[in-house]
C-alpha positions in Angstrom: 28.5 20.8 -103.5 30.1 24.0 -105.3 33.4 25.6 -103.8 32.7 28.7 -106.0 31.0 31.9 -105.2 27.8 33.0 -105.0 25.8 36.8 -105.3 22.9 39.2 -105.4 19.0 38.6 -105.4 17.2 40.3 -108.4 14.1 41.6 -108.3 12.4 44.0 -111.2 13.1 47.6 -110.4 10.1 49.9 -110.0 10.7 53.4 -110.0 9.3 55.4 -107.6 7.4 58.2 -109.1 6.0 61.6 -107.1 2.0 61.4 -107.1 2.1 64.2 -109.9 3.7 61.8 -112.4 2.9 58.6 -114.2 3.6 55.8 -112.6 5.6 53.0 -114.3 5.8 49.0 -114.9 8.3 46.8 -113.1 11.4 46.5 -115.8 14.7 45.1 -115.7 17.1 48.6 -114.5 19.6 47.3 -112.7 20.7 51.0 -112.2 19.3 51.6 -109.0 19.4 55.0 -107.6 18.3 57.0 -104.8 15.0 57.4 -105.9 14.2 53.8 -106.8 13.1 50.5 -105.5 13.4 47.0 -106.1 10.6 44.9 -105.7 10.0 41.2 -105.4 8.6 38.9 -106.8 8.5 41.4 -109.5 4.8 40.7 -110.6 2.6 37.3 -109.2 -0.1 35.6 -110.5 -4.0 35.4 -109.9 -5.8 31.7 -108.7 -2.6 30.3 -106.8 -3.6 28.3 -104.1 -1.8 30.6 -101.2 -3.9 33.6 -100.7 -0.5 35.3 -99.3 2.2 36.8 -101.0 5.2 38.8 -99.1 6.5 41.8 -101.2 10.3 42.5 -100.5 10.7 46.5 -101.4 14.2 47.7 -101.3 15.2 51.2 -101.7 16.7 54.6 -99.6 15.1 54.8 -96.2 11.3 52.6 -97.6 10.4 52.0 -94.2 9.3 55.2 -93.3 6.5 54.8 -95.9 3.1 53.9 -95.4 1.9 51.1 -98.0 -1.7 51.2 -99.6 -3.3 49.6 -102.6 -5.4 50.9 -105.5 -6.8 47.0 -106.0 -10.2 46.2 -105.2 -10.0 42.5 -104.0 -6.1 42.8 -103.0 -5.8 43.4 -99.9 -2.9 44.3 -97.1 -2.6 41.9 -93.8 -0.1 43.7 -92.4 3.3 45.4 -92.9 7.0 44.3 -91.8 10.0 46.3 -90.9 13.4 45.4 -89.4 16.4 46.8 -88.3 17.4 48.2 -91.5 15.5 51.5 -92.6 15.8 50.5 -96.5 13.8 47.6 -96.8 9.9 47.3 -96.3 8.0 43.8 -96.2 4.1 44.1 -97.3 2.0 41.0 -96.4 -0.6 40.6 -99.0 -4.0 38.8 -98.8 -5.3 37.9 -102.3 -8.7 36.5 -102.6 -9.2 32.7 -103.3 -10.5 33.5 -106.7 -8.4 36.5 -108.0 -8.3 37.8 -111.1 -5.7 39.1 -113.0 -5.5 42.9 -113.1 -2.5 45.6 -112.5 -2.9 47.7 -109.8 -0.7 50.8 -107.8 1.2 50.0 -104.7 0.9 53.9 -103.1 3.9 54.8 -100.8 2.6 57.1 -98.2 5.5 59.5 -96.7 5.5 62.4 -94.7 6.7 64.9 -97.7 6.4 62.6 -100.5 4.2 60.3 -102.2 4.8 57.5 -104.2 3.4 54.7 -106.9 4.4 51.9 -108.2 2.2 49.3 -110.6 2.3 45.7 -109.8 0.7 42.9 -111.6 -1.2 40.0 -111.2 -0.9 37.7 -114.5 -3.2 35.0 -115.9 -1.7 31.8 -114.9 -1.1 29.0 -117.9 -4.7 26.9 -118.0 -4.3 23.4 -115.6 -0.9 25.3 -114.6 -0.9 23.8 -111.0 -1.5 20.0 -112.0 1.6 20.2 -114.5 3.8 16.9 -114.5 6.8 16.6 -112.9 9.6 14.7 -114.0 9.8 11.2 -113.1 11.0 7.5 -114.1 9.7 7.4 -117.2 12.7 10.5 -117.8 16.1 10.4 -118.6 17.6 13.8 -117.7 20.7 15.6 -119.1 22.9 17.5 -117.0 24.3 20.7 -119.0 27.0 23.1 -117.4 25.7 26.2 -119.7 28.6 27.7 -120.2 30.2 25.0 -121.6 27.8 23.5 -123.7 27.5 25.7 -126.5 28.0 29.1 -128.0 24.5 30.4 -129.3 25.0 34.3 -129.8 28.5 35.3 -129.6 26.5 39.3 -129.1 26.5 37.9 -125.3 29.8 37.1 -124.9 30.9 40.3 -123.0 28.4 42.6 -121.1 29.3 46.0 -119.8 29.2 45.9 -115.7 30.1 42.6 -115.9 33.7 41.1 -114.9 35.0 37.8 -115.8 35.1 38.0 -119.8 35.1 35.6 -122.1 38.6 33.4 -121.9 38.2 30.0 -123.2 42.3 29.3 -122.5 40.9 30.2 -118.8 39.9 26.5 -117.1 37.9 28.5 -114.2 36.8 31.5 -116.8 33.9 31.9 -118.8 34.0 30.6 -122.2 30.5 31.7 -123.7 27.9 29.1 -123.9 24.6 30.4 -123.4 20.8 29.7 -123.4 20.3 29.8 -126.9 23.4 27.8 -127.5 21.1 25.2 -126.0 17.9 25.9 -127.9 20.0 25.4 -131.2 20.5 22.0 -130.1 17.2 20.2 -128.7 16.5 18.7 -131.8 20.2 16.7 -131.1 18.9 16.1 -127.0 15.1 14.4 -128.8 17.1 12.5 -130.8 19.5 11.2 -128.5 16.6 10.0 -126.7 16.6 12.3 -123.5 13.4 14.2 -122.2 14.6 16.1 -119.7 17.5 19.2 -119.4 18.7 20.3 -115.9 20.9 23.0 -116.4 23.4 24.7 -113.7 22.1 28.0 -112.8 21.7 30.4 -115.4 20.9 33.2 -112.8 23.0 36.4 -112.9 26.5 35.8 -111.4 27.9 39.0 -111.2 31.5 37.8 -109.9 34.6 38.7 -110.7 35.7 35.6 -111.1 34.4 31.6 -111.3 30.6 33.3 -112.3 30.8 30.8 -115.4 29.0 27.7 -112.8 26.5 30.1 -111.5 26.2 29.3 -108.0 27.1 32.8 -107.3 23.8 34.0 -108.0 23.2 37.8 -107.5 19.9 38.4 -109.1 16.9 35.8 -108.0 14.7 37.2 -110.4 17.4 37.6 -113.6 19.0 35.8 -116.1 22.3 36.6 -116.4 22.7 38.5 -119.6 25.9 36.3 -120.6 23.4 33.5 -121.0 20.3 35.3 -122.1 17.2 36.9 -120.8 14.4 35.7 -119.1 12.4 35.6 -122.0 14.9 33.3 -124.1 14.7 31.5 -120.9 10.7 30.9 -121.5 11.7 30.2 -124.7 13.8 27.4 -123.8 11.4 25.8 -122.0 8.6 25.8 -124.3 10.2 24.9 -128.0 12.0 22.0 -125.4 8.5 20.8 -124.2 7.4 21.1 -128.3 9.8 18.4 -128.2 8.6 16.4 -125.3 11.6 17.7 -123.0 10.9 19.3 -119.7 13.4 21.6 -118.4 14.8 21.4 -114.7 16.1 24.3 -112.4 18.5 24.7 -110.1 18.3 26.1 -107.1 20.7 27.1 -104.1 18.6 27.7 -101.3 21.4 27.4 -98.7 24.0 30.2 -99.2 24.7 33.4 -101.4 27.6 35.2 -102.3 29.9 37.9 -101.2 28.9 40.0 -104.4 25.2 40.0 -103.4 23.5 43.4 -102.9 22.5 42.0 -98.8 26.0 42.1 -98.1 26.7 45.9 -98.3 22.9 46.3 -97.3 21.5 42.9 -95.1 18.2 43.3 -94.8 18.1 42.4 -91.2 20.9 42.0 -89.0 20.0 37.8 -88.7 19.6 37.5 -92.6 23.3 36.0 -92.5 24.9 33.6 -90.2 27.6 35.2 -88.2 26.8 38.0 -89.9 29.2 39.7 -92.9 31.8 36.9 -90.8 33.0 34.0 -92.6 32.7 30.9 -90.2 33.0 27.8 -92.3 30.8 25.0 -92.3 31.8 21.5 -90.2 30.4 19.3 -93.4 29.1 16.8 -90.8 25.9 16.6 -91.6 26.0 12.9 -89.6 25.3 15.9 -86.9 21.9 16.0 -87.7 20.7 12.9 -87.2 23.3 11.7 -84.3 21.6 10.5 -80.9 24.3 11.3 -79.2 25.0 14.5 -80.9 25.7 17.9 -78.9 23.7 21.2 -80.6 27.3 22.8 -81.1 28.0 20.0 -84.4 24.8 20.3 -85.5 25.0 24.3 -85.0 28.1 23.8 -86.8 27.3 21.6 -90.0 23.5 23.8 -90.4 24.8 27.4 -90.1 28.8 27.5 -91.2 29.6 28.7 -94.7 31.2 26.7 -97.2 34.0 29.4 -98.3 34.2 33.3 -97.8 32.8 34.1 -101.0 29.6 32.0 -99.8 27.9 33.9 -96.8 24.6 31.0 -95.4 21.7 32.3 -95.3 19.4 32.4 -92.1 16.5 30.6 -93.6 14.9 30.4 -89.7 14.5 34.6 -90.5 10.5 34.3 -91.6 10.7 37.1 -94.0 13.7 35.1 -95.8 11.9 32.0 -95.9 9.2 33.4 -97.9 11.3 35.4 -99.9 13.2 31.8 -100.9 9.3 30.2 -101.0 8.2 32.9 -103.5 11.1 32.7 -105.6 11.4 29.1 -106.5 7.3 29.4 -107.0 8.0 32.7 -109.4 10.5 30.7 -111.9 8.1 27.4 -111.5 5.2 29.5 -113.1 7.0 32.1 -115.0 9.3 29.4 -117.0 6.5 26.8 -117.3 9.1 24.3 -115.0 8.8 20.8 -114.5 10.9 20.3 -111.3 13.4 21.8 -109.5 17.3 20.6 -108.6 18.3 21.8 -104.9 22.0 22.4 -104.0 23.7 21.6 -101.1 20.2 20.6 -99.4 20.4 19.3 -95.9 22.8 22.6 -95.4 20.1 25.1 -95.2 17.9 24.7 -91.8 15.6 21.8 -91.1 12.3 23.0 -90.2 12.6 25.8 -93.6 13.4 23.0 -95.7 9.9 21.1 -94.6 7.9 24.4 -94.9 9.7 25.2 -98.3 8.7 21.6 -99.8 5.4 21.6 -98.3 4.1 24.6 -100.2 5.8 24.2 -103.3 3.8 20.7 -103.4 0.8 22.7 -102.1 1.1 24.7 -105.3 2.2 21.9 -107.7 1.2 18.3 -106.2 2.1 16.4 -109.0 6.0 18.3 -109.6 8.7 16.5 -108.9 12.0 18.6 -106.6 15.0 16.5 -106.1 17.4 17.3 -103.2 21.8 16.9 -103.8 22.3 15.4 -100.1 26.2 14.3 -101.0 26.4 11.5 -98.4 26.9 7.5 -99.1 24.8 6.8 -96.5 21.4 5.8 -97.9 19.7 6.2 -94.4 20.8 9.6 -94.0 19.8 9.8 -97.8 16.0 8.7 -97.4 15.4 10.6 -94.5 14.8 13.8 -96.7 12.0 11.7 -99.5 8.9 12.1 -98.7 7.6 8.8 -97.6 10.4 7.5 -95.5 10.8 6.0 -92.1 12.7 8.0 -89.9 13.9 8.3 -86.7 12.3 11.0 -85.6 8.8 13.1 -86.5 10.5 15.4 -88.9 8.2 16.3 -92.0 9.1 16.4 -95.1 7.6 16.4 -98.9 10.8 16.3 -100.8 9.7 13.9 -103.5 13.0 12.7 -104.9 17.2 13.2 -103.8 20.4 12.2 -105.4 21.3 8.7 -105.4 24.5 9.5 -103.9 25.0 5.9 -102.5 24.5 4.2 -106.0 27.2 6.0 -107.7 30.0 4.7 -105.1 28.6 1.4 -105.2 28.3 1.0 -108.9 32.0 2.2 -108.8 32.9 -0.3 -106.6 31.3 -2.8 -107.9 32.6 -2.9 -111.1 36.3 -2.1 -109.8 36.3 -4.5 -107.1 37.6 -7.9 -107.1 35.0 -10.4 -106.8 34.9 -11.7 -103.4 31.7 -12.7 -100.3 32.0 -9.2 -99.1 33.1 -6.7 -102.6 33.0 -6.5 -106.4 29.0 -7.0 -107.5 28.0 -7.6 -104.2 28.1 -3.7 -103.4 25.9 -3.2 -106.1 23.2 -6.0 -104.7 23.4 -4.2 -101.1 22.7 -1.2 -102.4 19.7 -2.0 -104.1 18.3 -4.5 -100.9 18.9 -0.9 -98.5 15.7 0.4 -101.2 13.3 -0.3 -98.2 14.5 2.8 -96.4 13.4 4.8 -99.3 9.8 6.0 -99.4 10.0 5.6 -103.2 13.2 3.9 -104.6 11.6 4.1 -108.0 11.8 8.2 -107.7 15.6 8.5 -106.7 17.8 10.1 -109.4 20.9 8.1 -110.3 24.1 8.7 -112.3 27.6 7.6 -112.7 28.6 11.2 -112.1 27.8 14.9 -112.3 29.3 18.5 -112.5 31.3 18.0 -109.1 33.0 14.8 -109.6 35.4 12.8 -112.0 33.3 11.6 -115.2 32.5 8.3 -115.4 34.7 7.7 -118.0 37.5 9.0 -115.9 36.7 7.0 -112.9 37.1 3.6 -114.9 40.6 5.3 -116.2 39.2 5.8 -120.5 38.0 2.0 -120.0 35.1 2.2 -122.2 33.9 -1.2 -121.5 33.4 -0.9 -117.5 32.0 3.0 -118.8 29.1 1.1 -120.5 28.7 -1.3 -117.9 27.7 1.2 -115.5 26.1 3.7 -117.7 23.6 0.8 -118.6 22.7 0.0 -115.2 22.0 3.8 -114.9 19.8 3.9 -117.7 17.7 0.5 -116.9 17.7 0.1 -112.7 15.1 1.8 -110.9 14.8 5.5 -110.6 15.4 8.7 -112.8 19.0 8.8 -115.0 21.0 11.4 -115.2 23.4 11.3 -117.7 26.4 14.3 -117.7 27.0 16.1 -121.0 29.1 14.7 -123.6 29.4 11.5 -121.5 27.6 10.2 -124.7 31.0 10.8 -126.4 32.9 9.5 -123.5 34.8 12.8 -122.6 37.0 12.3 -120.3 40.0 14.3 -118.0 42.3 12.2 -117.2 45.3 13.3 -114.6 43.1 16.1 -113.0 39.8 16.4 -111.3 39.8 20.2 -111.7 36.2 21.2 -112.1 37.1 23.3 -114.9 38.6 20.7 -116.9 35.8 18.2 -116.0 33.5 20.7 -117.2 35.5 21.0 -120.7 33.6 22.6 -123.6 31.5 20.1 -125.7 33.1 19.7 -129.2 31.3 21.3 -131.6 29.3 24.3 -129.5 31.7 27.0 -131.0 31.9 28.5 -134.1 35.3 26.9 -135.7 35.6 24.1 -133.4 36.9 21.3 -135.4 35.4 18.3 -133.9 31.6 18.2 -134.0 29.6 16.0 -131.3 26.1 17.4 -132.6 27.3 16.1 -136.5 29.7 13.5 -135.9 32.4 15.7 -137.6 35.8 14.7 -136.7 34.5 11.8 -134.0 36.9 9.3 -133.4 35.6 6.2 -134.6 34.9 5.0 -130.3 33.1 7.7 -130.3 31.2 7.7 -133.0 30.0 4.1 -131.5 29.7 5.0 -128.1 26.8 8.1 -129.2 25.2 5.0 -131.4 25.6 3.2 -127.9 23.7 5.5 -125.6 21.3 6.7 -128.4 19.8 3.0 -128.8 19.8 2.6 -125.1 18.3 5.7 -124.1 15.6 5.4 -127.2 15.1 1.8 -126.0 14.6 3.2 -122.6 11.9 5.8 -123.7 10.0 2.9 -125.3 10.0 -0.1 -122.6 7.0 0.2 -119.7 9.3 -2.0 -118.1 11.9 0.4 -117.6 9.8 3.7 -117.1 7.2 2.4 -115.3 8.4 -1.0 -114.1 9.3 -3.0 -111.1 12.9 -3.8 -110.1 13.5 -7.7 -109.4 17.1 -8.9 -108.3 19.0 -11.7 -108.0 22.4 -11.9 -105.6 25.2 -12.2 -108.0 27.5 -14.9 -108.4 30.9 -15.5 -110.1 30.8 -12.3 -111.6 27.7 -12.1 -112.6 24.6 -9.9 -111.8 21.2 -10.0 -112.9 18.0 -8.0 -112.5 14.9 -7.6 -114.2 12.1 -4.7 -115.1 8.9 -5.9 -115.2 5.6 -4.1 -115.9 2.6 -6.7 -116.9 3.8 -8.9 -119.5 6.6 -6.5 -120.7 9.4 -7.6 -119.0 13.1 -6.7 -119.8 16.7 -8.9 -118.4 19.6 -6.7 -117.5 23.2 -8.9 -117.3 26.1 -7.4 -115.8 29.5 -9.9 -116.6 31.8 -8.4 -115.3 34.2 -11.6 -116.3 37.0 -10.9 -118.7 36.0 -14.1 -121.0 32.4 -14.7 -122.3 30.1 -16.4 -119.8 27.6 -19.7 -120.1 24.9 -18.3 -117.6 22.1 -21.1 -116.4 19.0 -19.6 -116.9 17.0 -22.1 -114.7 17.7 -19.6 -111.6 15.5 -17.0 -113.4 12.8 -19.3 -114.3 9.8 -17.0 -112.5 10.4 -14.7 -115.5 11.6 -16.7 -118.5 9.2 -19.8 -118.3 6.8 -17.1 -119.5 8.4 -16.4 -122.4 10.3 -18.1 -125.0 12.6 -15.5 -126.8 14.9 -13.3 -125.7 15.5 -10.5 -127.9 19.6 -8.9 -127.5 18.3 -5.0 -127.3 21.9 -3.4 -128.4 22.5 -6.1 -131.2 19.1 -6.2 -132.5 19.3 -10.5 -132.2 17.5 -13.1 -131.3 18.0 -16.5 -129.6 15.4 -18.7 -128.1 14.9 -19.4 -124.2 17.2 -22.7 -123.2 19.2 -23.8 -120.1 21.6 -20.9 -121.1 22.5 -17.8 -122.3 26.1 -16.2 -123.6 27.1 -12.6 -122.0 29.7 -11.3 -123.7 33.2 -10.5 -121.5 32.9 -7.1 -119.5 29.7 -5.9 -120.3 25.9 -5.5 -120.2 23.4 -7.8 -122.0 19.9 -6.2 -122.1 16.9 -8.6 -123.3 13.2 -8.3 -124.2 11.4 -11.2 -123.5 8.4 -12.6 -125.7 
């Protein structure tokens, strides 16, 4: 969850024209006057599978005009207006097998007469059936900004505050989009097929817009990090490379800076209204039996900090607005899933309407959900699939396996006793039934919001690989946090500025190079070899990406499980021991009396099946079996 602020929705800008002149295409003038509109989504697309789309038009008293189309098979339900003279909702019925074509939106007023052009595109061919992200993934977390310096041209936009200050922990210090591009090749080799950035939507802030929560535009890049188009860019030269690209998405709150807050589109678009009223956090509230409405009022509709004013998602018009948009950068960017902040803050019954017709449109994507709690029931109740305790609906396919990372913690911090150390682990994994698909949870040692992983186990690099390899071979989707691979670290702070330090080597003149190797210490040249092998073995093994998850209760320090897919099956070892360990392999006979090798994935050895097997002190054995 971001502390950070948050700002305005973007849309293209059409200008309205008198019926004497030309009228124009939707562009990207963000100089708005008097005689102009925004509109949103700024163009759609023929043969989606809702036959209803909701135009947003924003401009100097709109609501006194009467709407009208020039298109032929487009048609207008009906026509919304609210409290608030400058904003105009036009309910669109499209027919089930539209073409693409441009047509005029005419604005009918009582002196005036207007046009704007709005377009229908051609949607990409088997666009609806494209593949989600999944198990078979292993996803890296980028914070933009930090990652690395692509086109220094972008560094510092006019109109925008918060230049360029890489001294500044909280400031921007000018990584960008193509930053990224210049380094997928680097991502493919490491062995990861799948980039979720933190928003790259235009934050125009005056300060802290580097983590882009603050969005201000829904429809813009911010310039700092590119333009939409470099944006499509990104996605397709990563999917050339067999990497899909995540987005991220706050649906719950937006910020002080956003253009609704000197001009709300209705007087319910904001909880409490232009007051700040912070949230309780306890989002226990909404599943309590004995909870009163006031918590659960509380948690659902407070806002996190001034700068973050919560959106009213039960206002209709909004929901849609926040339907459409997630739909528009899905198509437009050629997506293959979406990240959702702060989830279970936004309210209930929008969230189930929100999943339900993004899966409608894309059945086969994959949307993951950040509910921060360690509480796996509270966890499942938002997957799709679950048991719950009430007849809530919900198609959210995958959420953050929050629970995981503090037991893996634990577990390997713990002394061994009955009741902590490995055992936490263990309990985690037996609470999988309240999942309605375990196997499409997304875990990780850490993210953008917390210590990293090698901070956590205080720059011990053995417990670091411990838990990174039970990350990268247990059931679910990985997440690994950039330059983890290189065990960055930040130790004596938990600043998010510091944890989010620049990756070495993504600015011109930075004299240590992660994407070479230039200037790596030796530990970390070894631990990139480390996670490149696993994460390479990973993309290979059925076991792993397509596998099921067999256990057994750990004892004396150790822990096994096993990945099994047909007659690929692969042994995971946790000793968490400080001396080598003899381990009986008579316990695991169900899987070894099949085979009669194991094969040491990280050494590259061999060693025939007998009545035991070596783990090395403090640390992860991962075998092949054949």
């Amino acid at each position: 969850m971001k502390i950070l602020p948050f700002c305005f929705f973007a849309t293209a800008t059409l200008m309205l024209l008198n019926a004497t002149m030309a009228p124009v295409h939707a562009g990207d003038n963000k100089n708005v006057g008097t005689a102009s509109v925004q509109v949103s989504p700024p163009h759609w697309w023929a043969g989606m599978k809702s036959q209803q789309l909701q135009l947003m038009l924003h401009g100097d008293n709109i609501a006194q005009y009467t709407p009208s189309l020039t298109s032929a098979q487009v048609h207008i339900e009906n026509v919304s207006r609210t409290d608030n003279p400058n904003y105009l909702f036009i309910h669109l019925r499209l027919p089930e097998r539209a073409e693409p074509e441009a047509f005029e939106i005419i604005l009918n007023g009582e002196d005036d007469k207007k046009t704007v052009h709005y377009n229908l595109a051609q949607r990409r061919q088997n666009s609806a059936m494209r593949e989600g992200f999944s198990a078979k993934d292993a996803i890296y977390l980028i914070t933009p900004d930090r990652f690395a310096n692509g086109d220094i041209q972008n560094d510092t936009v006019e109109g925008y505050a918060d230049p360029v200050d890489r001294n500044n922990k909280g400031g921007r210090h000018g990584g960008d989009i193509q930053g990224i591009i210049n380094h997928l090749d680097y991502l493919h080799d490491m062995g990861f097929t799948q980039i979720w950035t933190m928003p790259l939507l235009e934050n125009a802030m005056d300060a802290y817009s580097y983590h882009g929560y603050s969005t201000t535009d829904y429809f813009q890049i911010d310039p700092r990090f590119g333009t939409n188009a470099l944006y499509q860019q990104l996605s397709h030269q990563a999917r050339e490379r067999g990497i899909g690209v995540i987005k991220d998405v706050v649906l719950n709150h937006i910020g002080s800076e956003h253009v609704w807050m000197d001009d709300m589109p209705s007087a319910d678009w904001i909880n409490h209204g232009r007051k700040f009223v912070p949230t309780s956090h306890r989002r226990e509230a909404l599943h309590d039996p004995h909870a009163v409405e006031a918590d659960i009022e509380g948690f659902a509709s407070g806002w996190f900090v001034p700068t973050m004013p919560d959106l009213n998602q039960r206002n209709p018009l909004l929901a849609t607005y926040l339907i459409q948009y997630a739909i528009w950068w899905i198509e437009f960017a050629d997506l293959s899933g979406l990240r959702v902040d702060t989830y279970s803050y936004s309210d209930k019954e929008f969230l189930s309407e929100w999943t339900s017709r993004i899966m409608a449109e894309y059945p086969n994507l994959n949307i993951v959900g950040e509910e921060w709690t360690t509480n796996p029931a509270i966890t499942a109740y938002w997957q799709r699939g679950s048991m719950r305790h009430d007849d809530y609906s919900s198609e959210l396919p995958s959420v953050m396996d929050f629970p995981l990372q503090v037991a893996l913690y634990e577990a390997l911090t713990e002394e061994e006793t009955w009741a902590t150390g490995l055992r936490k682990l263990y309990e985690t994994f037996a609470s999988d039934f309240l999942y309605g698909d375990p196997y499409n949870l997304v875990v990780f040692a850490d993210n953008h919001d917390m210590s990293r992983v090698m901070t956590q186990f205080d720059d011990d690099q053995a417990l670091m690989k411990m838990a990174m390899s039970v990350i990268l071979t247990t059931r679910g989707i990985p997440q690994v946090f950039y330059g983890t691979e290189i065990g960055m670290s930040h130790p004596g702070t938990d600043d998010h500025g510091l944890l989010r330090a620049d990756f070495p080597g993504g600015w011109p003149g930075d004299a240590v190079n992660a994407f070479t190797q230039q200037g790596l210490s030796p530990q970390q040249r070894q631990l990139q070899a480390y996670f490149k092998a696993l994460l390479n073995f990973r993309r290979s093994s059925p076991a792993i990406t397509h596998g099921e998850m067999t256990h057994y209760a750990p004892n004396d320090g150790v822990y096994v499980y096993f990945r099994h897919e047909g007659d690929d099956i692969v042994m995971v070892a946790l000793n968490k021991n400080a001396q080598e360990v003899a381990l009986p392999t008579a316990r695991f006979e169900q899987f070894l009396s099949q085979k009669s090798i194991l094969n040491n994935v990280l050494k590259n050895e061999q060693q025939p099946i007998g009545d035991h097997v070596l783990l090395d002190a403090k640390s992860t054995q991962i075998f092949t079996l054949q």
